[in-house]
C-alpha positions in Angstrom: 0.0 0.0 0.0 1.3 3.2 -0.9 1.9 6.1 1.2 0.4 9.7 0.0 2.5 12.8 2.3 0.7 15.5 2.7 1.4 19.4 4.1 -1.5 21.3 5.6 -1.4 25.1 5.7 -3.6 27.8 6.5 -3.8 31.1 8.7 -4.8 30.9 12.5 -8.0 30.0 13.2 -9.3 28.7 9.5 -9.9 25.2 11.5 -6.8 23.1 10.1 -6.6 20.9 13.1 -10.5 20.6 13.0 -10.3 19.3 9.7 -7.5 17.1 10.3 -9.2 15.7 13.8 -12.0 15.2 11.6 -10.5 12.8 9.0 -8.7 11.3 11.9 -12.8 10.2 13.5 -14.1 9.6 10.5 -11.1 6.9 9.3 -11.1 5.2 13.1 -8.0 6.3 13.2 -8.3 7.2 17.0 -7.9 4.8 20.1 -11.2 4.6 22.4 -9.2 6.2 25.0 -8.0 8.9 23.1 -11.6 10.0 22.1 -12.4 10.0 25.7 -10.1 12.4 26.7 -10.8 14.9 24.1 -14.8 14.5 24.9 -13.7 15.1 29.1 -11.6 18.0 27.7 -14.4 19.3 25.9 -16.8 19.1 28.3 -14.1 21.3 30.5 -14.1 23.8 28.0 -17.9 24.3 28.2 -18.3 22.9 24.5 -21.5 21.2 23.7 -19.8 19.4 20.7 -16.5 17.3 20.6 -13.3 19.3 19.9 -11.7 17.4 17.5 -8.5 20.1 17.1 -7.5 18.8 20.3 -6.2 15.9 18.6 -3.5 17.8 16.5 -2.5 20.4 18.9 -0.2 18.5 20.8 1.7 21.3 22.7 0.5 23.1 26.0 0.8 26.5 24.4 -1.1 25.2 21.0 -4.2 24.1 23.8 -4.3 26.8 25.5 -4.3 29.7 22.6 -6.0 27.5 20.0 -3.2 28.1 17.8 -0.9 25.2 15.8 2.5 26.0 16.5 5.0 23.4 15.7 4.7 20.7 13.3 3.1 17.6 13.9 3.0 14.1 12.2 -0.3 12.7 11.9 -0.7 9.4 10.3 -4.2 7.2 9.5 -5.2 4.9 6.6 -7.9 4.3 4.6 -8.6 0.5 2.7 -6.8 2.3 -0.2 -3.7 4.0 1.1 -1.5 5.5 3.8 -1.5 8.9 4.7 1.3 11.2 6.7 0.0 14.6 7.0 2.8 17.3 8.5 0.6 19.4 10.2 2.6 23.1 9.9 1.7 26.3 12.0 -0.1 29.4 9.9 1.5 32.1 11.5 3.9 34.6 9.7 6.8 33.9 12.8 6.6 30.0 11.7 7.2 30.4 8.1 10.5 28.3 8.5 8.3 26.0 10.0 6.2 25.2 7.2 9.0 25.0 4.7 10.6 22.5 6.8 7.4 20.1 6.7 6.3 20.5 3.4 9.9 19.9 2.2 8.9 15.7 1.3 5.1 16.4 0.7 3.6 15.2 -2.8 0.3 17.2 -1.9 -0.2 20.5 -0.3 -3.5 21.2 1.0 -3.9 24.8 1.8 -7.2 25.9 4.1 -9.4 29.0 3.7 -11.8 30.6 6.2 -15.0 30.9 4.0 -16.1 34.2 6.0 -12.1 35.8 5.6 -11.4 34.7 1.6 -7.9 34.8 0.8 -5.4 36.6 3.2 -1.8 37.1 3.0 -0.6 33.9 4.3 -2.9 32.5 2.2 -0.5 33.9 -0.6 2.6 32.4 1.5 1.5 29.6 2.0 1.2 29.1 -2.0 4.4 30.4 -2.8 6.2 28.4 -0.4 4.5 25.3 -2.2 5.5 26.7 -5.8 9.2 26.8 -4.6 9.2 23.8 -3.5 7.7 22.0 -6.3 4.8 19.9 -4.4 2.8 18.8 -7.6 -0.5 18.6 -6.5 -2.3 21.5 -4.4 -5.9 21.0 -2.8 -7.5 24.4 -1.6 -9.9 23.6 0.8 -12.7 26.8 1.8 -13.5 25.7 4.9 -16.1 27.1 7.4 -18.8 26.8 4.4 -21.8 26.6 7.1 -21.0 29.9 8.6 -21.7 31.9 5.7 -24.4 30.0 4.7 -23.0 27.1 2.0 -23.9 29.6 -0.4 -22.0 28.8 -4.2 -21.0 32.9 -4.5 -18.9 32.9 -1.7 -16.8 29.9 -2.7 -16.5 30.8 -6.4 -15.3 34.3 -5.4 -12.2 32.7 -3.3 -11.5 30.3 -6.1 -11.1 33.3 -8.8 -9.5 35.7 -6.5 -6.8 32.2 -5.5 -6.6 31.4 -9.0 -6.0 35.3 -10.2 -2.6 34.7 -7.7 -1.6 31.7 -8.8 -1.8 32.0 -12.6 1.2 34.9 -11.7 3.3 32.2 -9.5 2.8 28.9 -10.4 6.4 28.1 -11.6 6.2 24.5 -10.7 3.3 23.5 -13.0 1.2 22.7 -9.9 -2.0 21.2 -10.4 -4.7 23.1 -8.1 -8.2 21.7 -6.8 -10.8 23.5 -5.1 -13.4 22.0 -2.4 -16.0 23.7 0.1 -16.0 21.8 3.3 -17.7 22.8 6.9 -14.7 20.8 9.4 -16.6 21.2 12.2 -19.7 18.8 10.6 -17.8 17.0 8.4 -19.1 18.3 5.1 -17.5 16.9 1.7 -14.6 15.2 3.8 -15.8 11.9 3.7 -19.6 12.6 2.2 -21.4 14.6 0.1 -22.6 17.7 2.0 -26.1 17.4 1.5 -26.0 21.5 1.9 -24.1 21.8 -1.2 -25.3 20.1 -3.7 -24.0 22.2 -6.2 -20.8 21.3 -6.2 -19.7 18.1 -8.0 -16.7 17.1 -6.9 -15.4 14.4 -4.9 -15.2 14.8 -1.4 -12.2 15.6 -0.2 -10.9 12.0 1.1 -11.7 10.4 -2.6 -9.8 13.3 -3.7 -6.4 12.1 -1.7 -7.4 8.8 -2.6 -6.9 9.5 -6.1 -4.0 11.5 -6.4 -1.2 9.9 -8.3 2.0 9.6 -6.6 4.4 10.5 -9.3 7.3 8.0 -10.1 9.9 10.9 -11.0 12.9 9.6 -8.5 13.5 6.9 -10.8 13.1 8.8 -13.9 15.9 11.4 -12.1 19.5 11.1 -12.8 21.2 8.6 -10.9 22.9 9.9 -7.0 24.4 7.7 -4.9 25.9 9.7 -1.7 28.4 7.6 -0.2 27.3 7.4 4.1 29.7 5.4 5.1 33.0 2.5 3.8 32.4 -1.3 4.7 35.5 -2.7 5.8 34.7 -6.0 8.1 37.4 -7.0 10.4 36.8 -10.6 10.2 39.8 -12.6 8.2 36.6 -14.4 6.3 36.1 -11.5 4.7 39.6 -9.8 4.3 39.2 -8.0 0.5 35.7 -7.3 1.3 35.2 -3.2 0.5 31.6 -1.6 0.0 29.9 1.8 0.1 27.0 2.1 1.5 24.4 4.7 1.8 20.7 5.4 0.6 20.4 6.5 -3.0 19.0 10.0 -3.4 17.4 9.5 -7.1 17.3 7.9 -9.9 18.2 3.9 -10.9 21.5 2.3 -10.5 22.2 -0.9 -11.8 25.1 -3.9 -11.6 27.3 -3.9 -14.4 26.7 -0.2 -14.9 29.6 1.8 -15.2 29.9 5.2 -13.2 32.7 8.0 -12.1 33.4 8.6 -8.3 33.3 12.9 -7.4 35.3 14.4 -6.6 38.1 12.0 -7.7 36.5 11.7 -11.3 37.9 7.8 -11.6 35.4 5.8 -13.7 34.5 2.0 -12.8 31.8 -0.3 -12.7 29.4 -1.8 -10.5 29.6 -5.2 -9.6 27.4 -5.9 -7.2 24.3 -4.0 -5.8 23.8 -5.7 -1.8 20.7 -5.0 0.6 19.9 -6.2 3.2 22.5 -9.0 3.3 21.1 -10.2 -0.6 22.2 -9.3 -4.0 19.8 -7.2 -6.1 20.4 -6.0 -9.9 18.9 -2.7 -9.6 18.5 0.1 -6.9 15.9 2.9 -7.1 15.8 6.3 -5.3 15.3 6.3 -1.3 17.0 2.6 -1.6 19.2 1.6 1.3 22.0 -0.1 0.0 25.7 -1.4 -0.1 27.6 -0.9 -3.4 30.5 -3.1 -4.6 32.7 -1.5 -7.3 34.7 -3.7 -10.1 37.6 -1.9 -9.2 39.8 -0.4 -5.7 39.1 3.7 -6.1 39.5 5.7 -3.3 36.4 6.8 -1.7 35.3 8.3 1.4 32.1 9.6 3.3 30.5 12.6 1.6 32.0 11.4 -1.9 29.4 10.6 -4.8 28.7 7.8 -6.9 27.0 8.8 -10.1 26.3 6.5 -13.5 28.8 7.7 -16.4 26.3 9.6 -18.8 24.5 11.4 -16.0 27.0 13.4 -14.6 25.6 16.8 -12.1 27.5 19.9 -11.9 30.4 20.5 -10.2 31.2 23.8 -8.5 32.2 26.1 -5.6 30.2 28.9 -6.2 26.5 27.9 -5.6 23.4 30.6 -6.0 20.2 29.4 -4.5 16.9 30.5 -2.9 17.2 30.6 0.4 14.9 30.5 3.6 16.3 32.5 6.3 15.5 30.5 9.7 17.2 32.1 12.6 17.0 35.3 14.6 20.0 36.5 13.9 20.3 37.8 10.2 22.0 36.4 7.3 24.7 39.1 6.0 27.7 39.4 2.9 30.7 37.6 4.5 29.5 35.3 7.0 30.6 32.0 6.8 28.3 28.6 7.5 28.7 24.6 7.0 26.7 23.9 3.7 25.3 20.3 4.4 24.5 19.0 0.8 23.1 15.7 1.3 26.2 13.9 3.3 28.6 16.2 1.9 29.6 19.0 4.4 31.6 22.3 3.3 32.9 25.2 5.1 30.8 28.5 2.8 30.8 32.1 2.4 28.5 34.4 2.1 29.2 36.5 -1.3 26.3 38.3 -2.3 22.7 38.9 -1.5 19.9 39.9 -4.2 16.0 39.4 -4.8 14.4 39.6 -1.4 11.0 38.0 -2.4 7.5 40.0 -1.9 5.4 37.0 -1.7 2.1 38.6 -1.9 3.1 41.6 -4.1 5.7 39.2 -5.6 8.0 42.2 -5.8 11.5 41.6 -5.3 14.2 43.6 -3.9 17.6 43.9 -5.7 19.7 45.5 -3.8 19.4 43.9 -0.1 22.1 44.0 2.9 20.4 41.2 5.4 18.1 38.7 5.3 16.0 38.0 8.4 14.6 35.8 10.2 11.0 33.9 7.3 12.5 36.0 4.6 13.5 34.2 1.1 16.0 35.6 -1.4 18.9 35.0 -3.7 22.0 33.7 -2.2 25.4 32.9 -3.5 27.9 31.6 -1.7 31.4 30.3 -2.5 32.2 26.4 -1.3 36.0 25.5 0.4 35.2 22.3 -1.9 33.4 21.3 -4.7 29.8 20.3 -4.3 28.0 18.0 -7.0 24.5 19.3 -7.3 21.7 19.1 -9.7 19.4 22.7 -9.9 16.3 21.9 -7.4 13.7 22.6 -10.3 15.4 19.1 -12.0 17.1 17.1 -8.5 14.9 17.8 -5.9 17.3 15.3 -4.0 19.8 16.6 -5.1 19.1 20.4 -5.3 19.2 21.5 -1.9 21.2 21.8 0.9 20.9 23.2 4.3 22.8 26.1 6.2 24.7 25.4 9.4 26.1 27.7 12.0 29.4 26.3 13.2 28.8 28.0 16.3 25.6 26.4 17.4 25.5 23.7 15.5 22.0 25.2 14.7 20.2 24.8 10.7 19.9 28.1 10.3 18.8 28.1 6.3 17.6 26.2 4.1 18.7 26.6 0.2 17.1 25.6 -3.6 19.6 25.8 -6.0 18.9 27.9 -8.5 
């Protein structure tokens, strides 16, 4: 059974973790006990109905302002497939947040309040899911039964949305639209017999039938080496392997391939995993590579086939998400973590700080603080092999490190 990931967004109080507690009850995806609690804590509240956001809002601070603030895993199922929804805060201040948990997500799912429309973070919230290429984007307008289900309202929303993303959609997304009321359960599961005018499916059958794309295998093939096997027992004296997960793409035995940084060409004997031989390894593969021939390779070094060779540089310019409280200027100096590659970096130049409701951008910029997103180039003390992001998601990004803290204090597409 396949396994659909899936980032909600939305601005405070559009009833996110409503919706999710919702789909949650309706699967049976919650223990007897569980449902208990949340029925004695809404009771406390003075609630004559069950407060199914209490499910998502795990956090003392999220219960007691009603406000999602970290990001949660939620997982249920359905006869047809597995679902992990990263459940990501709608506050400005938790941009980073957002970007973090949608970074794996086939599907965004961005909410609406029916009675608000579209709002600024509305806008965000779509941009952040253009940039990082998510293919598929559901727009729920939720809250339908407090302005009366009525049709107008939700086709307004939909034009205004669609007006926006016709000017942003630089990923090709494909973008649904679906009225739902959280709080009763309209078009998640059922038909809402309020609205019968829309047609749709509801909004489960809609997950349900998204296609989970099968681009890693179709990507070029990256194999980052994690670590050398080098068993100390005499019964297996000339026994060398690499082994690591592979990022993208296919890699097969008997295919020949060239080792970065070192350039040295060879060919792969065996492919090993779990303790068996395989022919073939596909993308987000654990594995153990054999090599025909001894080349020297160490942790952080890359394994690619011979006609699908990345790019090769030490000056990198990428889109950047700024995640820490103390700005990003010209000159300072971080780790660049590029899968298992790490290399010492500096800060060269600053450009484009992005506008992402105007869409303006900025040329000319001296900082980047803390949510904001701009151009960054930055100059490597090594090479790094990298694929742009719009091509390699795998192999397209990288995050920032402070060597000080230890802290991820960016997060980069390469451009």
């Amino acid at each position: 059974m396949d396994v659909l990931k899936i980032a909600t967004a939305g601005s405070v109080d559009d009833g996110k973790s409503t919706l999710i507690g919702r789909l949650l009850f309706e699967t049976n995806s919650i223990t007897t006990d569980k449902l208990q609690a949340i029925e004695a804590s809404s009771k406390k509240k003075g609630l004559d109905y069950v407060d199914l956001s209490l499910l998502t809002d795990g956090l003392i601070a999220e219960r007691e302002q009603g406000i999602t603030i970290d990001v949660a895993h939620i997982y249920f199922s359905t006869p047809k497939r597995k679902f992990i929804i990263a459940d990501t805060p709608g506050h400005f201040e938790y941009t980073r947040n957002m970007v973090t948990g949608a970074s794996n997500a086939n599907v965004s799912m961005i909410l609406v309040d029916a009675r608000n429309g579209v709002v600024e973070q509305t806008f965000r919230h779509f941009y952040i899911s253009c940039l990082l290429r998510i293919p598929k984007v559901i727009v729920c307008v939720n809250k339908m039964d407090l302005v009366g289900y009525t049709q107008q309202t939700f086709e307004e929303i939909k034009s205004e949305f669609m007006a926006f993303a016709e000017q942003v959609r630089f990923g090709g997304q494909e973008i649904s639209f679906i009225p739902v009321s959280s709080l009763y359960g309209g078009n998640l599961l059922n038909p809402s017999e309020h609205m019968p005018w829309y047609e749709g499916a509801p909004l489960l059958s809609l997950l349900e039938q998204v296609p989970l794309e099968q681009q890693l295998s179709e990507e070029a093939g990256r194999f980052p080496v994690q670590y050398v096997v080098r068993p100390k027992s005499e019964e297996f004296h000339d026994y060398r392997a690499y082994a690591g997960k592979v990022a993208s793409g296919l890699l097969r035995k008997g295919e020949r391939v060239v080792v970065l940084p070192s350039g040295q060409e060879t060919t792969i004997a065996k492919i090993e995993k779990f303790g068996r031989e395989i022919e073939a390894a596909q993308a987000k593969e654990s594995i153990s590579l054999l090599l025909q021939d001894d080349v020297d390779i160490s942790r952080g070094d890359m394994i690619v086939p011979l006609n699908q060779l990345p790019q090769q540089s030490r000056q990198l310019e990428a889109t950047v998400c700024w995640m820490d409280k103390k700005p990003l200027r010209v000159g300072g100096t971080y780790l660049v973590q590029h899968g298992v590659n790490v290399a010492k970096a500096k800060i060269s130049a600053l450009s484009n700080l992005v506008d992402v409701v105007t869409l303006d951008r900025q040329a000319d910029i001296s900082e980047l603080k803390l949510n904001e997103i701009a151009t960054v180039q930055l100059r490597t003390a090594k090479e790094i092999f990298y694929d742009a992001f719009a091509v390699n998601k795998a192999n397209g990004s990288f995050i920032l490190i402070d060597e000080q803290t230890n802290a991820t204090v960016g997060v980069g597409l390469i451009n």
